[in-house]
C-alpha positions in Angstrom: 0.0 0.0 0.0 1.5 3.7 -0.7 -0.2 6.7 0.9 0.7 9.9 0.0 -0.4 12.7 3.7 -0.9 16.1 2.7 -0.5 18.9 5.5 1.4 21.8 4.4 1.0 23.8 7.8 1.4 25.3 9.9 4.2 23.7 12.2 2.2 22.2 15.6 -0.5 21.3 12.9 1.9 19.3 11.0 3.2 17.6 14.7 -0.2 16.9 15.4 -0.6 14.6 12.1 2.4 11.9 13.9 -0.7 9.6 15.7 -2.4 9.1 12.2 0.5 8.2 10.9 1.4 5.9 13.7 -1.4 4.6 13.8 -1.3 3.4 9.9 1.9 1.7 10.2 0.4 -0.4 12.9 -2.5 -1.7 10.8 -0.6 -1.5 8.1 3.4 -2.6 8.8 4.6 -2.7 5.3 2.5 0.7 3.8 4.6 3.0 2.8 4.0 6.6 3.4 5.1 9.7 2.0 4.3 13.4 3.4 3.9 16.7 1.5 4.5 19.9 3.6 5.7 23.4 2.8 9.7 23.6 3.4 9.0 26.5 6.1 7.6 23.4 8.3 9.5 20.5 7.1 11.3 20.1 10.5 8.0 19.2 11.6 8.1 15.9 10.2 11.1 15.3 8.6 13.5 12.0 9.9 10.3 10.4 11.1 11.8 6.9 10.5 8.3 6.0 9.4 7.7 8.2 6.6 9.4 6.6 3.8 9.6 10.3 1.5 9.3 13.8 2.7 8.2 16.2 -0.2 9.0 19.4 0.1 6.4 22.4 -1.3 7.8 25.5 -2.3 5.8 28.1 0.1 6.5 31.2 -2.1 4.8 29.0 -5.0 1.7 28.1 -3.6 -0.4 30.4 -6.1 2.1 29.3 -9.2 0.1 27.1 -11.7 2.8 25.6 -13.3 4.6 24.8 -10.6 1.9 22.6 -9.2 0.6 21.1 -12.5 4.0 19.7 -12.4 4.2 18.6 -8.8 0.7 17.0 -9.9 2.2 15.4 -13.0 5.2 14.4 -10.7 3.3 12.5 -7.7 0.7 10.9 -10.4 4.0 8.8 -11.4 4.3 7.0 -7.6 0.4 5.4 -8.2 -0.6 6.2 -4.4 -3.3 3.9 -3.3 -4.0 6.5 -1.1 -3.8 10.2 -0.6 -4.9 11.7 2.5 -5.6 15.3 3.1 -4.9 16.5 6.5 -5.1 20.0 5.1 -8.5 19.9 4.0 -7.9 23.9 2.1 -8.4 24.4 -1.7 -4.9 24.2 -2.6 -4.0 20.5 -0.7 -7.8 19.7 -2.2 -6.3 20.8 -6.0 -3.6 18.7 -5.1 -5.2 15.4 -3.8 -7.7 15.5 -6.2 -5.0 16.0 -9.5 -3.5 13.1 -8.4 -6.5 10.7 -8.1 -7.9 12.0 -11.2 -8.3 9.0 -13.9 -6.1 6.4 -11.4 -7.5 4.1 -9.0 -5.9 6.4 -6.0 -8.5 7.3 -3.3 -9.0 10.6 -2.4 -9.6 11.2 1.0 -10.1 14.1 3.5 -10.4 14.8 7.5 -13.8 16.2 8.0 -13.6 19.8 9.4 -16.0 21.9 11.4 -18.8 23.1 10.4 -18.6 26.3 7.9 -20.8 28.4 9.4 -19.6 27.9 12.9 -16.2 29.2 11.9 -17.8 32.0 9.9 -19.4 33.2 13.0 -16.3 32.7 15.4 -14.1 35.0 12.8 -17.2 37.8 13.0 -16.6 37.3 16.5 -20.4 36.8 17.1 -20.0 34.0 19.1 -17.1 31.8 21.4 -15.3 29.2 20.3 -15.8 25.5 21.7 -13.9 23.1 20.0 -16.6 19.8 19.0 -13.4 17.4 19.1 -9.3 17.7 19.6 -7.4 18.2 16.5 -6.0 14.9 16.1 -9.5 13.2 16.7 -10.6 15.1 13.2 -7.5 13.8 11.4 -8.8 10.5 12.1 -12.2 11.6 10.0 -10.7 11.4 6.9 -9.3 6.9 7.7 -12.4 5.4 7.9 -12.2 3.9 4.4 -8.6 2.7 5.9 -10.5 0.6 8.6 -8.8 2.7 11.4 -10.3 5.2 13.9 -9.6 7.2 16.8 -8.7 5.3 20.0 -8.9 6.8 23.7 -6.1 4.4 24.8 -3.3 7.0 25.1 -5.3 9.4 26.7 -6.2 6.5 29.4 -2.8 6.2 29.3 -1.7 9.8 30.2 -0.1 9.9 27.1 -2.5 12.7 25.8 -2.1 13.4 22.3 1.0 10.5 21.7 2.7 13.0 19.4 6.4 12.7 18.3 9.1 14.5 16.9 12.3 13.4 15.7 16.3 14.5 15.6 19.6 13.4 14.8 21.7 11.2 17.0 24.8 13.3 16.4 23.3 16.9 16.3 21.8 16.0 19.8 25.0 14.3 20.5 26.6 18.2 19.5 24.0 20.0 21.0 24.6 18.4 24.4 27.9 18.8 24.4 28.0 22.4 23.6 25.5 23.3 26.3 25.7 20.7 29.1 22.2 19.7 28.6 23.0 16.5 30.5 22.9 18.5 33.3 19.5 19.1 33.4 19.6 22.2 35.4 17.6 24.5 33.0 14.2 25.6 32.3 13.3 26.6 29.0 10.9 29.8 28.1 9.3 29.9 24.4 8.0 33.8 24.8 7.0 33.4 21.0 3.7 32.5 19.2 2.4 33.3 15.7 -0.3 36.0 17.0 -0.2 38.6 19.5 -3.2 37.7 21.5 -1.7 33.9 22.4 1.6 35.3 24.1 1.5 35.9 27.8 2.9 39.3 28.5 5.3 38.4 31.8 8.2 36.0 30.5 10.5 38.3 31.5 9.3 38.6 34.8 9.1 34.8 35.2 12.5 34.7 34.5 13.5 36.7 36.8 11.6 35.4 39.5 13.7 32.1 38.4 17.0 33.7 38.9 16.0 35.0 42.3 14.5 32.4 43.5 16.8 29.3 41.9 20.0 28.5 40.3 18.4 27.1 37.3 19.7 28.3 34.1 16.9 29.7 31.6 17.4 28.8 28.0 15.4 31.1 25.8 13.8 29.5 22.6 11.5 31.2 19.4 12.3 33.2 16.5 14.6 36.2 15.8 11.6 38.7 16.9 11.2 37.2 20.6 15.0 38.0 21.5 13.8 40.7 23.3 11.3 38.9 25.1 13.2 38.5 27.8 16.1 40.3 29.4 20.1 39.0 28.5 22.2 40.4 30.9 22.4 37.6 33.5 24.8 35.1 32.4 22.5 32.2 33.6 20.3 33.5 30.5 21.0 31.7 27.0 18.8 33.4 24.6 18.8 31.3 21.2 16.4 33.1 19.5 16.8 33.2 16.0 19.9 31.1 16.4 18.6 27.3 16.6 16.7 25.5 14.5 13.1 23.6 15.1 15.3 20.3 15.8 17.8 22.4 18.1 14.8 23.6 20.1 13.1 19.7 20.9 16.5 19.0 21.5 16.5 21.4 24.7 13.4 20.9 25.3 13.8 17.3 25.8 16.7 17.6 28.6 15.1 20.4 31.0 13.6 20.5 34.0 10.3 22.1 32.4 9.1 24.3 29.7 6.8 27.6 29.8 5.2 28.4 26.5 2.4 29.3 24.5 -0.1 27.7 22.3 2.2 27.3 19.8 5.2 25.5 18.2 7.3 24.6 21.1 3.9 23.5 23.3 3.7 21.1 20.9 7.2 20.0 20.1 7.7 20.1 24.4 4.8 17.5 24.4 6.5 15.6 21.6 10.1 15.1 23.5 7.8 14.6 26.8 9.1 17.7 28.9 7.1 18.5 31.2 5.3 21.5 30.1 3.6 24.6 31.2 1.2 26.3 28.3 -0.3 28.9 28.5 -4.1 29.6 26.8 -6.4 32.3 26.1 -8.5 33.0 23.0 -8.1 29.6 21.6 -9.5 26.6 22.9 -7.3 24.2 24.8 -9.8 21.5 23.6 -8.4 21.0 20.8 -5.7 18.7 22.5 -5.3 16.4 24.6 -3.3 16.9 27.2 -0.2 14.8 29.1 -0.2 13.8 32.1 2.8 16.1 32.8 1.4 18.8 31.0 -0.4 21.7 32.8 -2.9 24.7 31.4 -2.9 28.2 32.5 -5.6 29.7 31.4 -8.0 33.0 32.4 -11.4 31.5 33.9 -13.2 34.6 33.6 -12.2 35.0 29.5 -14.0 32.0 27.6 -12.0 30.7 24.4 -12.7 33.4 21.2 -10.9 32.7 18.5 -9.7 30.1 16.2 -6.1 31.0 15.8 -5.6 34.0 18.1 -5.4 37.3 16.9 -3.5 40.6 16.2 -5.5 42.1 18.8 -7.6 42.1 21.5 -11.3 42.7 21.3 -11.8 45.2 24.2 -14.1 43.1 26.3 -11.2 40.4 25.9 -8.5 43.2 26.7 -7.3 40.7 30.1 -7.4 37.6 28.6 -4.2 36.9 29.1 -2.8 39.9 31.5 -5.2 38.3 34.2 -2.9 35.4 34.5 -1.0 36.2 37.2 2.8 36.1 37.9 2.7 34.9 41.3 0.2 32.4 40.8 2.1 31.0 37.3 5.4 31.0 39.4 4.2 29.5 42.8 2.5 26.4 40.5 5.5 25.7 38.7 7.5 25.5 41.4 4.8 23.2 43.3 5.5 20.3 40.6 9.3 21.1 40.0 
């Protein structure tokens, strides 16, 4: 059997697809699968040892014609059985559907919710419950495959059972250049891709953790989060901008605990099995499940209210995420530490 996943973003998204494909290669040992995700993501997926191709789309070509007639043209040659759309948008549908046309390859897709709920979240008419977690809905789009969603690993504690892969030697490096081994760190992820998902007081926490510890505080995310937090304590390694995806579940994977946001790293911490603090506000932490040694800081008083967070807040959601106290973040932490 030969399966062809399409999920071109965005990066926790892409993490998020790892059960399916576990789960296939139970049921289905000798299937081979290969995965089609924009290169921006790739790290997402790529060296999973049970993916047998990763193909890489050219982001800045998503709207080129050519360029994905041929890609088309191109994947039509490997006669999938299957092609399964974890994407679910016009252009993975374009895509999936090109490549079934006139072959025997099934087309399938992960059922998504419902139109006009969406419609109404985005006119920020109404809040946003999520009807199922993320990777439940990927398992929509199998049932032709005999498999379906299975409770088992949340029984388990395992929550969403996702994984993320890296090199032997570059985590070999990696803990040699920083001492990972020790495992006297804490890692901060300030970053997220909207405004309204990042908590406002990393750089307080941190220095509440330089106070009141001798934990070093490595400080992962993209160039624009450098400044997230403050660099002149020495105990402060801030790699923003500096490491890659791989670098980052590297670190994650030998702390003592991660703080982040609904984001990348939340999902890549869960993936290396860090324990993890995550912070939520107008998105819906519903739409995973979590670990057992994963824990949710969230604003009672400010319902979820948006699919994907925003630029900024509504005003009657101004607090969402300022009401999350300092003290009260801090004082947990250290109660599980």
């Amino acid at each position: 059997m030969k399966i062809l996943i399409i999920r071109f973003s965005s990066f926790g998204d892409v993490v998020l697809t790892t059960p399916v494909i576990t789960k296939i290669k139970e049921k289905y040992p000798e299937a081979q699968i290969d995965f089609i995700v924009y290169n921006t993501f790739s790290e997402a997926i790529t060296l999973n040892p049970k993916i047998r191709k990763t193909i890489l789309f050219d982001k800045s070509k998503s709207k080129d014609k050519k360029y994905i007639h041929d890609l088309i043209d191109q994947l039509k040659l490997e006669n999938y059985d299957y092609v399964i759309d974890l994407h679910s948008k016009l252009l993975s549908r374009i895509i999936g559907k090109g490549i079934s046309l006139g072959k025997n390859t099934k087309y399938l897709k992960y059922k998504k919710r419902k139109w006009w709920k969406t419609l109404l979240v985005k006119l920020k008419l109404i809040p946003y419950h999520a009807d199922c977690t993320i990777v439940e809905s990927y398992f929509s789009a199998l049932k032709k495959l005999n498999l379906k969603f299975e409770t088992k690993n949340i029984e388990e504690g395992k929550g969403d059972a996702l994984e993320f892969y890296f090199s032997k030697e570059l985590e070999e490096n990696l803990v040699q250049k920083y001492s990972l081994d020790k495992k006297d760190y804490i890692v901060l992820a300030p970053g997220a891709s909207k405004f309204t998902k990042k908590w406002p007081y990393y750089n307080e926490l941190s220095k509440k953790f330089l106070e009141k510890t001798n934990f070093r505080i490595f400080v992962i995310g993209g160039k624009e989060d450098f400044e997230s937090v403050e660099n002149n304590n020495e105990r402060v390694i801030n790699l923003c901008g500096k490491i890659s995806f791989k670098e980052s579940g590297i670190i994650l994977k030998y702390s003592k605990l991660s703080v982040v946001n609904d984001s990348g790293p939340f999902h890549i911490s869960r993936a290396v099995g860090a324990k993890t603090f995550v912070f939520f506000g107008p998105t819906d932490p519903k739409l995973f499940s979590f670990e057992k040694n994963t824990y949710l800081f969230q604003n009672p008083n400010c319902p979820p209210h948006s699919l994907y967070g925003d630029d900024k807040f509504q005003k009657k959601y101004s607090r969402c995420m300022s009401d999350i106290k300092l003290e009260d973040v801090f004082k947990k932490i250290i109660s599980e530490i």
